[in-house]
MARNU-385429 format. One record per residue: residue in one letter; x, y, z of N, C-alpha, C, O in turn. Coordinates in steps of 0.001 Angstrom, whole numbers, plus 500000, padded with zeros to 6 digits. Atoms other than C-alpha are relative to their C-alpha. Layout:
<tipas>
(A,(X,Y,Z),(X,Y,Z),(X,Y,Z),(X,Y,Z))
...
</tipas>
This chain:
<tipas>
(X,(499589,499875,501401),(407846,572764,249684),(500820,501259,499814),(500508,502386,500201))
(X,(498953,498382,500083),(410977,575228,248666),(499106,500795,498354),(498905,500211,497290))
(X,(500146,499944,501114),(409606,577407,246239),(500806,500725,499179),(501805,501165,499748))
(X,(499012,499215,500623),(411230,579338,242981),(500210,501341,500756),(501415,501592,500740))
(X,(500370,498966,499002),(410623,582322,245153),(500426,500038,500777),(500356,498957,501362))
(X,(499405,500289,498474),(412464,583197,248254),(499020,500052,500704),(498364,501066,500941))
(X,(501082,500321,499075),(410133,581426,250439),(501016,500110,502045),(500690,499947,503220))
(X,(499472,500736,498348),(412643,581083,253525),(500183,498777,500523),(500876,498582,501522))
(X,(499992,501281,499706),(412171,577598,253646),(501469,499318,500203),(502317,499700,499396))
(X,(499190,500660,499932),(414826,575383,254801),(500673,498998,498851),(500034,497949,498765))
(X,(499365,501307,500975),(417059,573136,251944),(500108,498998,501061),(500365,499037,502264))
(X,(499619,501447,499646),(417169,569460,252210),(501703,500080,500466),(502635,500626,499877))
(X,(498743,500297,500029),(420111,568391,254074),(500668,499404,499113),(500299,498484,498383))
(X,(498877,500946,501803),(423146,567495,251447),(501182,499544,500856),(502278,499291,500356))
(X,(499449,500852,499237),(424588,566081,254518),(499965,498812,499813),(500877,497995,499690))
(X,(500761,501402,499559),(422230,563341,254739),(500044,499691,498640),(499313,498715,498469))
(X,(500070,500761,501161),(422866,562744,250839),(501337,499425,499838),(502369,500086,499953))
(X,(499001,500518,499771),(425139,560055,250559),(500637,500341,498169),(501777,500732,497921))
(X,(499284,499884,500884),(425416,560234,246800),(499856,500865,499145),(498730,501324,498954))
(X,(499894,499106,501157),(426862,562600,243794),(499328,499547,499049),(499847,498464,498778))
(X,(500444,500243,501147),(424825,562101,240966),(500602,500910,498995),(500573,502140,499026))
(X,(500122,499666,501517),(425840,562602,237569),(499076,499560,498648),(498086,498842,498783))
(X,(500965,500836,500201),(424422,561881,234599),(499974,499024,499396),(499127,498714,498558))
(X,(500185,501472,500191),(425428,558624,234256),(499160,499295,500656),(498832,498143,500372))
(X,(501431,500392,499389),(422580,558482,236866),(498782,500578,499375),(497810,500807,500095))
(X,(500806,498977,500512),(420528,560268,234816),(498843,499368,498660),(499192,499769,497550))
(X,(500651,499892,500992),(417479,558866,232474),(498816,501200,499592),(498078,501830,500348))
(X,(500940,499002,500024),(415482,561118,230529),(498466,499430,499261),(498529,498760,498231))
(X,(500375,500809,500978),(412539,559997,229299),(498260,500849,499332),(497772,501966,499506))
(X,(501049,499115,501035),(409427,560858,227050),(498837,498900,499736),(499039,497686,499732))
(X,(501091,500716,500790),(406032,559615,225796),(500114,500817,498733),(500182,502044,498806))
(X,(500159,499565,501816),(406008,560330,221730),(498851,499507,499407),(498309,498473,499796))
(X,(500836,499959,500740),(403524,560712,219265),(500027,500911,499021),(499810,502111,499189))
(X,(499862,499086,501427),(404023,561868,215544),(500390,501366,500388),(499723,502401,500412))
(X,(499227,499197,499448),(406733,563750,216859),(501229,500651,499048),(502094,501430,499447))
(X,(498762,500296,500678),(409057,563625,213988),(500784,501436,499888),(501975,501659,500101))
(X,(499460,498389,500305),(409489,567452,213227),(501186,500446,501251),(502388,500491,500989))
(X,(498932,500062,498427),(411306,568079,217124),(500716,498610,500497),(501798,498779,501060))
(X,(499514,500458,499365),(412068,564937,218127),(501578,499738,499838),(502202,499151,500722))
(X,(498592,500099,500030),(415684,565054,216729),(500438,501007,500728),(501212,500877,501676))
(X,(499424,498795,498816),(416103,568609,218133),(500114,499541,500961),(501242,499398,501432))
(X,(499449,500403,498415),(415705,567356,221317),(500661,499066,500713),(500927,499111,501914))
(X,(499076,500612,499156),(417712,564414,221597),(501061,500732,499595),(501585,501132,500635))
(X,(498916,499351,499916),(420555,566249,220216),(499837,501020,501238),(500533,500867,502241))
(X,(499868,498907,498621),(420004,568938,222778),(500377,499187,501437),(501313,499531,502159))
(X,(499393,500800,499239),(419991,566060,225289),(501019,499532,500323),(501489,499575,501460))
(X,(498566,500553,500457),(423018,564432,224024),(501052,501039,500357),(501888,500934,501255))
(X,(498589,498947,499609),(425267,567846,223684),(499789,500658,501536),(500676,501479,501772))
(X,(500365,499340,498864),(423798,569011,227374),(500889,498560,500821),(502043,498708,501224))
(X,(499083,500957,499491),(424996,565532,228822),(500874,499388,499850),(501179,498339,500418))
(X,(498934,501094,500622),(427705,564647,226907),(499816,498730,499436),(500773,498039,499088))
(X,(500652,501622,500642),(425870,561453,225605),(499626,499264,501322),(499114,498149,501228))
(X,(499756,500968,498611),(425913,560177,229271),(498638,499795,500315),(498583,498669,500809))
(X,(501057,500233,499646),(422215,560309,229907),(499223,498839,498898),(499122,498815,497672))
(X,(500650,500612,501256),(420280,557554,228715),(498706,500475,499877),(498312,501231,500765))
(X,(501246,499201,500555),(416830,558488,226926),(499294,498983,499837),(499790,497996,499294))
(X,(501015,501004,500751),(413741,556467,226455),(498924,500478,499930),(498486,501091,500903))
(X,(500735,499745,501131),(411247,557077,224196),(498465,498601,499979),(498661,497463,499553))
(X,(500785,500844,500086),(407598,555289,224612),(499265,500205,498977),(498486,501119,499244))
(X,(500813,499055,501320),(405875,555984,221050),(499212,499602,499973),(499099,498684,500786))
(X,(501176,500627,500309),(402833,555209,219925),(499788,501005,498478),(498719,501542,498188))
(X,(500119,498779,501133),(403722,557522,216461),(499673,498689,498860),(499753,497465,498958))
(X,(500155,500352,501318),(402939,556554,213179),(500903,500403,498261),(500905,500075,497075))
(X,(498970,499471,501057),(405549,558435,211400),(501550,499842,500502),(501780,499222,501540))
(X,(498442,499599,499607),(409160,558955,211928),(500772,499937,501179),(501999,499914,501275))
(X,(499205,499388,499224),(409705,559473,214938),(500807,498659,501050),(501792,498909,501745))
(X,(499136,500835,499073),(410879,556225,216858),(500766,499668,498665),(501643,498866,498987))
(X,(498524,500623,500606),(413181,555484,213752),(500885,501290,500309),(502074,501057,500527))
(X,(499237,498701,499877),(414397,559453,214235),(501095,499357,501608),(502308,499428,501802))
(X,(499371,499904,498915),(414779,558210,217962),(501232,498932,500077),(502179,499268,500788))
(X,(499071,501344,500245),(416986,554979,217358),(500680,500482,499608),(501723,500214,500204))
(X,(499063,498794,501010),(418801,557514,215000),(501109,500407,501018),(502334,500319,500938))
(X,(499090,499190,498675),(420141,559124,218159),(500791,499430,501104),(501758,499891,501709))
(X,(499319,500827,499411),(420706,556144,220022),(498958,500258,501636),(499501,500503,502713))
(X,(500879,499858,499106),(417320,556420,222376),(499659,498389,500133),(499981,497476,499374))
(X,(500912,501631,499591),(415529,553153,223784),(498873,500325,499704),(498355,501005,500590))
(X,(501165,500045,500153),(412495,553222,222322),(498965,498574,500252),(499174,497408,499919))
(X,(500486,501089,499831),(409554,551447,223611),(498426,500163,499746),(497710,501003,500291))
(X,(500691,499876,501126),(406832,550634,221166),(498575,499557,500523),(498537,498365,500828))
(X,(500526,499676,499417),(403378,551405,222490),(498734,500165,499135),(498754,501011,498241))
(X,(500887,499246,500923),(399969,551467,220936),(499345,501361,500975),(499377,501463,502201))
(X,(500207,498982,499325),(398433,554959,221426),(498910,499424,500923),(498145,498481,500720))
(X,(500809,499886,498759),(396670,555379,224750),(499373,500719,500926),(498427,500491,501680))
(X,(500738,498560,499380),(396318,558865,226016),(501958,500317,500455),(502804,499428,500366))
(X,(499133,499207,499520),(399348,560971,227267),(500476,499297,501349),(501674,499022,501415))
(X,(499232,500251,498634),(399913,559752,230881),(500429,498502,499712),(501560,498065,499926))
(X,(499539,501724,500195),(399699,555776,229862),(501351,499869,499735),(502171,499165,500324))
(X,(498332,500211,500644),(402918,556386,227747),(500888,500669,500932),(501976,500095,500988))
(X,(499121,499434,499287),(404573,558842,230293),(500127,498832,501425),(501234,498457,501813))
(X,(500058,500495,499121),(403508,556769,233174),(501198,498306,499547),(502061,498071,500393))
(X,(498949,501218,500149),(405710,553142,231661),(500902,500888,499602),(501096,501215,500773))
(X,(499331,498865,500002),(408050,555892,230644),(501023,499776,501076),(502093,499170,501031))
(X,(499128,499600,498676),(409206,556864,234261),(499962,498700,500927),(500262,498735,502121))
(X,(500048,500732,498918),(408622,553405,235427),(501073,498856,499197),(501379,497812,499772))
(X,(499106,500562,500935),(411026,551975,232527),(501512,499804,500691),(502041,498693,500722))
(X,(498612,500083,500074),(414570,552900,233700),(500317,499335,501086),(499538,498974,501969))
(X,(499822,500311,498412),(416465,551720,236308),(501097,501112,500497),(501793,500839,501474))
(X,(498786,498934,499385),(418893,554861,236901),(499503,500474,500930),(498294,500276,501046))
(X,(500304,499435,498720),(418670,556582,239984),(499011,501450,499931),(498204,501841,500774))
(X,(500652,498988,499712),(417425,559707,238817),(499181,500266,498162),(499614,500309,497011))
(X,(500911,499351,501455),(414508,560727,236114),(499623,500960,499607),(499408,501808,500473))
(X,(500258,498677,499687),(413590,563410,234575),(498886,499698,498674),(499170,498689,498028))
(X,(500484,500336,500744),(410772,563537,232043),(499846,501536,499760),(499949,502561,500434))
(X,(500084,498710,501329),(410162,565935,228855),(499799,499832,499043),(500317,498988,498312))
(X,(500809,499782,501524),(408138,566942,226063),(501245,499542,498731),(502476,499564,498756))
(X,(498819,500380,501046),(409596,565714,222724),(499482,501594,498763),(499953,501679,497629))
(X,(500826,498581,500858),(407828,569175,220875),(501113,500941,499886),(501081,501656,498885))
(X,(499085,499043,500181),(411031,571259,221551),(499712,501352,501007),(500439,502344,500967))
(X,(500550,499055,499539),(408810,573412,224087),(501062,500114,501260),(501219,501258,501685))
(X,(499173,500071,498926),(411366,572513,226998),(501459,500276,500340),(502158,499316,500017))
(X,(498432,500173,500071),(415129,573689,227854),(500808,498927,500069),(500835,498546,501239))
(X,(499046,501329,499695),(417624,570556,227470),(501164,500774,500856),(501598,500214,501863))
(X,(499004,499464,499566),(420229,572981,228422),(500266,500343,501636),(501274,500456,502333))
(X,(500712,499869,497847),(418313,573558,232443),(500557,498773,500409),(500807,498742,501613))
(X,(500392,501114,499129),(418860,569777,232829),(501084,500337,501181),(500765,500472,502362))
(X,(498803,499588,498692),(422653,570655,234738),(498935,500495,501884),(498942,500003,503012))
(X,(500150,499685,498523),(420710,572636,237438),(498819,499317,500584),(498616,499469,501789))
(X,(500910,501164,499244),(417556,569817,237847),(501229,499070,500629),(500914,498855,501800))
(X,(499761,500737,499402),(420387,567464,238753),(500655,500629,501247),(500728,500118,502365))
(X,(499093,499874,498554),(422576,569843,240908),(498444,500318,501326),(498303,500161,502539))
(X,(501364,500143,498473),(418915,570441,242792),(499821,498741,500499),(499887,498825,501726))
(X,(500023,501361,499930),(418513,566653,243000),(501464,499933,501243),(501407,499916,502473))
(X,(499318,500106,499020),(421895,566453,244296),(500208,501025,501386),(501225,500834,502054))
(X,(500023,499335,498471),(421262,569063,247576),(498725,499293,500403),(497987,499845,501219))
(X,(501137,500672,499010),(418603,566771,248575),(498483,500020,499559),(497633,499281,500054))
(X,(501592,500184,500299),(415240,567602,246783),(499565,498430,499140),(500340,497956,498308))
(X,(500286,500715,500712),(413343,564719,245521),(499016,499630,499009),(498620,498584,498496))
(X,(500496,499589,501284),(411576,566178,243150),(500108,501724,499376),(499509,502657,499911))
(X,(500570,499096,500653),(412007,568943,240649),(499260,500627,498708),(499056,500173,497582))
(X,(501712,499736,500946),(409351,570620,238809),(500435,501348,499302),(500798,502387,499852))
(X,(500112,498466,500668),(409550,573233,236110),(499226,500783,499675),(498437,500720,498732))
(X,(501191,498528,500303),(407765,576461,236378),(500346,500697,498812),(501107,501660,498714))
(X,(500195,499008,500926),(407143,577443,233182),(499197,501257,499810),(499115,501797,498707))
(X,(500648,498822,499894),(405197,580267,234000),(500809,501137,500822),(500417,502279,500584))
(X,(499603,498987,499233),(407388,582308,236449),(500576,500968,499002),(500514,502153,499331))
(X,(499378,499161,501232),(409138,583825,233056),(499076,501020,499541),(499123,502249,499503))
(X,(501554,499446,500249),(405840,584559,232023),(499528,499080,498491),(498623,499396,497719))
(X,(500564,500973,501049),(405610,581617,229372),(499477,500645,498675),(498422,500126,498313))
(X,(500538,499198,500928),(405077,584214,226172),(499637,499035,498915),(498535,498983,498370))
(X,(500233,501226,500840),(405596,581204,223967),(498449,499398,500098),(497980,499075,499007))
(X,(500795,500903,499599),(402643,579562,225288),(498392,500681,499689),(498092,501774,500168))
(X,(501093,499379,500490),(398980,580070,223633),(499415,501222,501233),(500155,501462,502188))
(X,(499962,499366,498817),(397092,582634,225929),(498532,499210,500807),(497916,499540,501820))
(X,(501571,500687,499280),(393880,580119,226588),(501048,498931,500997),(500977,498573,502173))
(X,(498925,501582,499432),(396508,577321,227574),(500680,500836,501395),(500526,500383,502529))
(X,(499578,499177,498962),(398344,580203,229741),(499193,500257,501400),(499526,500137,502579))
(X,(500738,499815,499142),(395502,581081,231304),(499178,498499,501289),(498728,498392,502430))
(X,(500506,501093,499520),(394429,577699,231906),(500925,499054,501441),(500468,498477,502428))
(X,(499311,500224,499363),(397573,576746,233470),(500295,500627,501499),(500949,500096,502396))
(X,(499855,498986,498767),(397367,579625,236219),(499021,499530,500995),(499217,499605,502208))
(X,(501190,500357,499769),(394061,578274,236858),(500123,498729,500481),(499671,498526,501608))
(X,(499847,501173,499144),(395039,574578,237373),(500802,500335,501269),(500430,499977,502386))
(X,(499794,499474,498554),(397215,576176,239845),(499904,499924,501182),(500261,499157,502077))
(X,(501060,499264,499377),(395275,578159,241490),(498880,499031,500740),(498247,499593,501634))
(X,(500971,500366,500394),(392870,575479,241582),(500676,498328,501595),(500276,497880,502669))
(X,(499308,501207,498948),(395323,572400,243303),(500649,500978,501536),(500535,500460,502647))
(X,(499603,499386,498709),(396974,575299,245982),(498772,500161,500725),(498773,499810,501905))
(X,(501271,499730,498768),(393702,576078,247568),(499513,498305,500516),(499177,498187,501695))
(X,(500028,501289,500121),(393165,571920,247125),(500918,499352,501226),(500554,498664,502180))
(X,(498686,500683,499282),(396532,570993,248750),(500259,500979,501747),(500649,500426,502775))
(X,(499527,499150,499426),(396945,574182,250956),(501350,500513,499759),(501770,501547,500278))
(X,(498634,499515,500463),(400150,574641,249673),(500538,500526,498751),(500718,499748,497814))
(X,(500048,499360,501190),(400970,577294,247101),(500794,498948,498856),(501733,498238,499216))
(X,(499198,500284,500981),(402078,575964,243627),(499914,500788,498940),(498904,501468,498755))
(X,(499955,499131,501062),(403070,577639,240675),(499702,499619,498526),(499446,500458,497662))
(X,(499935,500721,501365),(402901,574955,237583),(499588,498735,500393),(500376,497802,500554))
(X,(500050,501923,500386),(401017,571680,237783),(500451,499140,499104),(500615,497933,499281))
(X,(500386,500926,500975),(401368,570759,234544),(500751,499923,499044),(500462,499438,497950))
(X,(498760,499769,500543),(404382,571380,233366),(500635,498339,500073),(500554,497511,500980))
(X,(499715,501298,500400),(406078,568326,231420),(501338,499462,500262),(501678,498324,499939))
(X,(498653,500568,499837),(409944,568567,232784),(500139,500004,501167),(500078,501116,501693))
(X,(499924,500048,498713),(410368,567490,236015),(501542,498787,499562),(502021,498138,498633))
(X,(498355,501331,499982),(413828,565395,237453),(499424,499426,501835),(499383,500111,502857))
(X,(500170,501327,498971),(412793,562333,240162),(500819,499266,500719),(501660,498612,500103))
(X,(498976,500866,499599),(414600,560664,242611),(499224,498256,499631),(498109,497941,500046))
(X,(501221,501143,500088),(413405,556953,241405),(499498,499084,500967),(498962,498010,500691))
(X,(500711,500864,499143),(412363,555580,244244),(498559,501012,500563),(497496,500679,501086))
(X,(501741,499206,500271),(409482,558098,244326),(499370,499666,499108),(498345,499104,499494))
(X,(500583,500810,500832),(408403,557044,241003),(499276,498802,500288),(498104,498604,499969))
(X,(500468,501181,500027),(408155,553661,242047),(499387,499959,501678),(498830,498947,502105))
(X,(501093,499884,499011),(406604,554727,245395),(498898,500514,500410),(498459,500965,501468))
(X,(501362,499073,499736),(403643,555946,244614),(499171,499190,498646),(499914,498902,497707))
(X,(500790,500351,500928),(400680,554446,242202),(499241,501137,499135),(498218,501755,499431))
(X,(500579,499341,501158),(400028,556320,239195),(498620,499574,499702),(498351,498391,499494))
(X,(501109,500560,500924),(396466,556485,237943),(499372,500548,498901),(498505,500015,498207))
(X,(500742,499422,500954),(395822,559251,235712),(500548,500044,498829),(501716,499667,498739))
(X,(499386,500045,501060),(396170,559793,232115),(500035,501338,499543),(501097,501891,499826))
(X,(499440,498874,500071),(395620,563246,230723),(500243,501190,500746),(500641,502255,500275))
(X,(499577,499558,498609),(395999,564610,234159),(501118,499780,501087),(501290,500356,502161))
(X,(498900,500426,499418),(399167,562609,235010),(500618,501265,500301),(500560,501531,501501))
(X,(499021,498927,499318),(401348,565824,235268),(499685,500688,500602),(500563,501508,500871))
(X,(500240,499563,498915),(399413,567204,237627),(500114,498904,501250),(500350,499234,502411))
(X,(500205,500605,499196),(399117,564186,239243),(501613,499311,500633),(501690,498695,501696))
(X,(498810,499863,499500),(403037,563896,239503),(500463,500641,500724),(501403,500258,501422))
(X,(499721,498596,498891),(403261,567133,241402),(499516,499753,501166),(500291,499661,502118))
(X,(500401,500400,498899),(400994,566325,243843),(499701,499115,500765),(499374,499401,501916))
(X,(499566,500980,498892),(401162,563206,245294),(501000,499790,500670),(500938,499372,501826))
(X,(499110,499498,499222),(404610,563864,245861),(500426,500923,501354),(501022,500616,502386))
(X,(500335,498781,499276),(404250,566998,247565),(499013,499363,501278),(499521,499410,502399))
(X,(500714,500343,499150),(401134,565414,249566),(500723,499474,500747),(500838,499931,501884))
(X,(499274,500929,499326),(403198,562990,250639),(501397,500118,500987),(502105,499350,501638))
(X,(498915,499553,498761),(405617,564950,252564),(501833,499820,499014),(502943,499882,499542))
(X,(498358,500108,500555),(408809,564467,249717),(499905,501760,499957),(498955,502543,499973))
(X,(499805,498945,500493),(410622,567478,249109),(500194,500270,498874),(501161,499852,498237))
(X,(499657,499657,501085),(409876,569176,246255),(499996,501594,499602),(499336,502513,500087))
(X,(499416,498272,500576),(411252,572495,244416),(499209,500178,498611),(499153,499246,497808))
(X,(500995,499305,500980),(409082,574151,241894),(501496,500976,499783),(501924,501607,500750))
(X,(499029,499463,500353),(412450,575724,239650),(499510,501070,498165),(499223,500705,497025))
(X,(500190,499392,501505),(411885,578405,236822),(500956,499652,498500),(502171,499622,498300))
(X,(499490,500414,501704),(412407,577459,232911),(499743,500848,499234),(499121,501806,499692))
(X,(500022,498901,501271),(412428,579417,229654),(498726,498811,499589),(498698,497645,499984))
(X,(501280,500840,500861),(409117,577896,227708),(500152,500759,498295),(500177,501915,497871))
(X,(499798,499427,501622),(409554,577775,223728),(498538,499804,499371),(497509,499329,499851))
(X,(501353,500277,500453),(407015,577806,221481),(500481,498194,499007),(501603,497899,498595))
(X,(500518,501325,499981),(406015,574028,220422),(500453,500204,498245),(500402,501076,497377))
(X,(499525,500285,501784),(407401,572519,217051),(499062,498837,499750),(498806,497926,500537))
(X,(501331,501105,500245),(404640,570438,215276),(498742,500544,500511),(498649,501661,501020))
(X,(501359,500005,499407),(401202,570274,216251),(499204,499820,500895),(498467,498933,500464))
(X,(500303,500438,499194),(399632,570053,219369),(499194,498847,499967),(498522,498850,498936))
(X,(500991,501424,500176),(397591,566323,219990),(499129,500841,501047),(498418,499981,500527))
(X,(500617,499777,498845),(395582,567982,222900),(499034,500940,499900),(499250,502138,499715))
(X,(501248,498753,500245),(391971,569497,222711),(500551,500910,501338),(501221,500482,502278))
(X,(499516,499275,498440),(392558,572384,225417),(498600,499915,500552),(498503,499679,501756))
(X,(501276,500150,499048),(388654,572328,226125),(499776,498208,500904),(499599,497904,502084))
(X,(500169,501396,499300),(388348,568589,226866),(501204,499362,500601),(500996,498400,501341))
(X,(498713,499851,499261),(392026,568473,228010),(499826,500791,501106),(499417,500261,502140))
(X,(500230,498716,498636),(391745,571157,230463),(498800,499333,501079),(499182,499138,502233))
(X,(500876,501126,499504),(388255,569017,231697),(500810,499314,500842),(501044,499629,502009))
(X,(499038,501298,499837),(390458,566091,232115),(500849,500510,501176),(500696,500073,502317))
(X,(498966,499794,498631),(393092,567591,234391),(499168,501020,501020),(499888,501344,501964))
(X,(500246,499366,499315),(390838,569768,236146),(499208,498885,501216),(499151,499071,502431))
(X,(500344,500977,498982),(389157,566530,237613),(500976,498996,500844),(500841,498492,501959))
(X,(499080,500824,499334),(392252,564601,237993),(500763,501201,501040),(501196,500865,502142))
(X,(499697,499361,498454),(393394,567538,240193),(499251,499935,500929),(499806,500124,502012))
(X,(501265,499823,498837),(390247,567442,242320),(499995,498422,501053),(499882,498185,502255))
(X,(499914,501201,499285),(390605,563476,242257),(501345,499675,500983),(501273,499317,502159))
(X,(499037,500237,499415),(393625,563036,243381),(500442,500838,501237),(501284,500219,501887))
(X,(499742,498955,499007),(394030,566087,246114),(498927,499569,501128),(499199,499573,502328))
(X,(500431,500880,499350),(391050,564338,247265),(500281,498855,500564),(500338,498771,501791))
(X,(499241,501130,499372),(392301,561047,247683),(501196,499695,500851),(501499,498795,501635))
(X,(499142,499925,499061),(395133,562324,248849),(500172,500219,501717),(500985,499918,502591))
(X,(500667,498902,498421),(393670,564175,252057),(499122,498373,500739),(498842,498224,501928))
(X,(500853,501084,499315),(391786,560878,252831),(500482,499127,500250),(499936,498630,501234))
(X,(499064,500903,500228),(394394,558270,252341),(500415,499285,501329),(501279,498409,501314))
</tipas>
């Protein structure tokens, strides 16, 4: 794994990549929920970052505004009763058919403006990248949630053997045939569980530093019984992985 960090590690050959991606290869996509306050910010941010060229889809399960906001923009929305966080992310990233995915919070907490250097990483060969919102030092970000995040960590590197910096971080960019080669099972532990089956699995992936904003709207997510939740789906899955 290359990390944000000069690790020394070798880059993917960009020999052995036959193709340029732009982002007419490029979907972005989202699980929503009574999102309405950000979710226009961020497809515009999408939109003026890709020139309109990326397509966006949008799995809601809101009750207010926000999949007519997203239609507004000219998103694919796909209409979802609620289910937990990973259910909607997980048909989400298994929705598009473009070559390359990238998934992100609709809260406004995420840079649209980073996506340029997820794809030029994509195009030198990684096939997955992951945003470390913590290498900045995430000030935005509560300090129980902060702490918590250091801790899932902390928690999957001693797990995996291999340092990581951000499990759980919500913007990552996919080559899609990883997506669709690997079986998703968790729900509010999916974004940990995106990081590391990848990684287990011998793809290359880059852990890349982001700016982290503070969150528009309201969080849906207890952090005590949230935090629970992904602390087992890291255990399950790092397990299963090692046994496989």
């Amino acid at each position: 794994m290359s990390q944000p960090r000069d690790s020394g590690d070798a880059e993917p050959n960009e020999a052995e990549q036959s193709n340029e991606y732009t982002f007419e290869d490029v979907s972005v996509v989202m699980g929503t929920y009574n999102e309405e306050q950000a979710i226009g910010k961020v497809l515009t941010d999408v939109e003026d970052v890709t020139d309109g060229k990326a397509e966006v889809v949008c799995v809601d399960g809101s009750s207010d505004r926000t999949p007519e906001i997203a239609r507004e923009h000219g998103a694919r929305v796909i209409e979802q009763e609620p289910q937990g966080y990973g259910v909607a992310v997980r048909e989400a990233i298994l929705a598009p058919d473009r070559p390359v995915v990238v998934t992100t919070d609709c809260d406004d907490t995420y840079p649209m403006e980073q996506l340029p250097e997820f794809l030029d990483l994509i195009n030198r060969g990684y096939d997955v990248v992951s945003g470390d919102r913590l290498y900045h030092g995430a000030e935005a970000m509560p300090d129980f949630n902060r702490l918590g995040n250091r801790a899932f960590a902390l928690l999957a590197s001693v797990l995996m053997g291999t340092r990581v910096h951000d499990t759980t971080t919500g913007m990552r960019a996919y080559r899609r045939d990883v997506v669709e080669s690997i079986r998703w099972t968790e729900n509010t532990g999916l974004s940990a569980e995106l990081l590391i089956r990848p990684l287990m699995r011998g793809y290359d992936v880059r852990e890349h530093p982001i700016e982290y904003r503070e969150r528009a709207g309201e969080t849906k997510l207890d952090p005590i019984e949230g935090g629970a939740a992904i602390t087992k789906s890291i255990v399950k899955v790092c397990l299963e992985e090692q046994f496989r």
